[in-house]
N, C-alpha and C positions, 0 to 999 in steps of 0.2 A: 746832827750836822755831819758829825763822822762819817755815817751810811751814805749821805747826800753824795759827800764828797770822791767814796767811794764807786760809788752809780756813775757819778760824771767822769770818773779814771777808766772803767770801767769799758764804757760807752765808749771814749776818747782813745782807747787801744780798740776795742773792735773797728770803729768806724775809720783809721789811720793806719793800722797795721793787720789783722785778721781779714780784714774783707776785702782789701786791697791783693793779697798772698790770696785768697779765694780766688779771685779773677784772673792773673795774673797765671796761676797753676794749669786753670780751668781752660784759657786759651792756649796754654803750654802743650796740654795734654790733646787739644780738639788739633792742634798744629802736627803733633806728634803723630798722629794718627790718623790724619791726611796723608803724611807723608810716609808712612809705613806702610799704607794701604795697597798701595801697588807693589810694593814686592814683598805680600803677602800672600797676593792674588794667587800666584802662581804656584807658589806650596800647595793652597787648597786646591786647585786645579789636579795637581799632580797626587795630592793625597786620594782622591777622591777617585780618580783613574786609576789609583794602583790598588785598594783597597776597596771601595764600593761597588765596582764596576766588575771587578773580578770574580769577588762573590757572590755576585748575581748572574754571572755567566758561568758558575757553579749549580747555581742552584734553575736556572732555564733549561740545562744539560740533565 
């Protein structure tokens, strides 16, 4: 009965508190990173052009 009782506390915090903080994180993080994404953009633009782009117009020469 003990074990029983267990399983259902158990159950009773993942399905009320655990999975809840899952979802919640889960659109935190997809939000977050919407919203970071555009001024992001521009770093890798600008990484890309000062470092990629360079030394490949090194090694064309």
């Amino acid at each position: 009965m003990t074990n029983f009782l267990i399983e259902i506390l158990a159950t009773l915090i993942y399905m009320f508190v655990l999975f809840p903080m899952f979802i919640v994180l889960n659109l935190f993080f997809m939000i977050l990173t919407v919203l970071v994404l555009p001024i992001k953009i521009p770093f890798v633009k600008n990484y890309i052009y000062k470092h990629i782009l360079r030394n490949t117009t090194k090694i064309d020469k």
